[in-house]
Residue, then its C-alpha position, 0 to 999 in steps of 0.5 A: x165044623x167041616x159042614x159049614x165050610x162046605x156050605x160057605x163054598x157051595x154058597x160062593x160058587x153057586x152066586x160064583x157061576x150066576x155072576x159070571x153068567x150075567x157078566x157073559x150075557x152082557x158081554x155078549x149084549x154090548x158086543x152086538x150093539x144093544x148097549x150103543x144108543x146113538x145107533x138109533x138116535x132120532x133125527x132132530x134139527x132145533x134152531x132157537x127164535x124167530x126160526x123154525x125148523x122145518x127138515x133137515x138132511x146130511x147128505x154123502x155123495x161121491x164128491x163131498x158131504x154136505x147138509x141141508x137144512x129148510x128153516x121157516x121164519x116164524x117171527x112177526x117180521x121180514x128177516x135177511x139171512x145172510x149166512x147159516x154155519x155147520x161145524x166141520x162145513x163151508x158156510x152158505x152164503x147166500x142171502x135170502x129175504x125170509x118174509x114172516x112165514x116164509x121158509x128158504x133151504x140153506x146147504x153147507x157144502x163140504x163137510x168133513x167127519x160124515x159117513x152114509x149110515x152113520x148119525x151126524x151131530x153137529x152145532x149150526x148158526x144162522x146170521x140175519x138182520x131184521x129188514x130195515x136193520x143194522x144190527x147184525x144177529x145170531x140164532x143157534x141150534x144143532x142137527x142130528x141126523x142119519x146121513x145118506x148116500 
């Protein structure tokens, strides 16, 4: 009878001591970062049609953060863009014609909640109309990027 008690309790400290040690080792992974995916996010910018992104960057300098984006206009008609939104971003105003094909870089300047070394996410929005047209147009994506100093 004392025989298998004894096994029962080598049983549990042997699974015992294996657990605990998987337990430290994981503790120690996610304590320098393995476990952290956003770390080694890749940069992306999407924008839905008729626009294409070309690059994008979020910068930091000593003034203020901003981010630059360079859209191309991948429709089949002349556009006017008149204003592109990050969140967290002062608009960028300034109008460009994008005829089909063309590209134009738009920058949203003082930005919040961007640290250099640290990956940006963020909602954008751009507002055209097509050339000749009264109706006013949204076309969204996102950004994700490394910012830099």
């Amino acid at each position: 009878m004392k025989r298998k008690g004894q096994a029962a309790v080598e049983f549990l400290m042997t699974y015992g001591w294996a657990i605990l040690a998987a337990v430290i080792a994981i503790g120690v992974l996610a304590y320098f970062g393995v476990f952290s995916p956003g770390k080694y996010a890749p940069s992306a910018t999407v924008v839905n049609p008729p626009f294409y992104v070309v690059g994008g960057t979020a910068v930091v300098d000593a003034s203020a953060a901003s981010v630059a984006v360079e859209i191309r206009n991948n429709g089949g008609e002349d556009l006017i863009v008149s204003q592109m939104n990050v969140d967290n971003c002062n608009p960028d105003s300034t109008a460009q014609n994008l005829t089909a094909s063309q590209s134009g870089v738009f920058t949203a300047t003082g930005c919040t909640g961007i640290t250099a070394g640290e990956t940006f996410r963020g909602d954008m929005s751009i507002l055209y109309t097509r050339e000749g047209g009264l109706l006013n147009l949204t076309s969204t994506g996102t950004i994700t990027q490394q910012a830099v100093a």
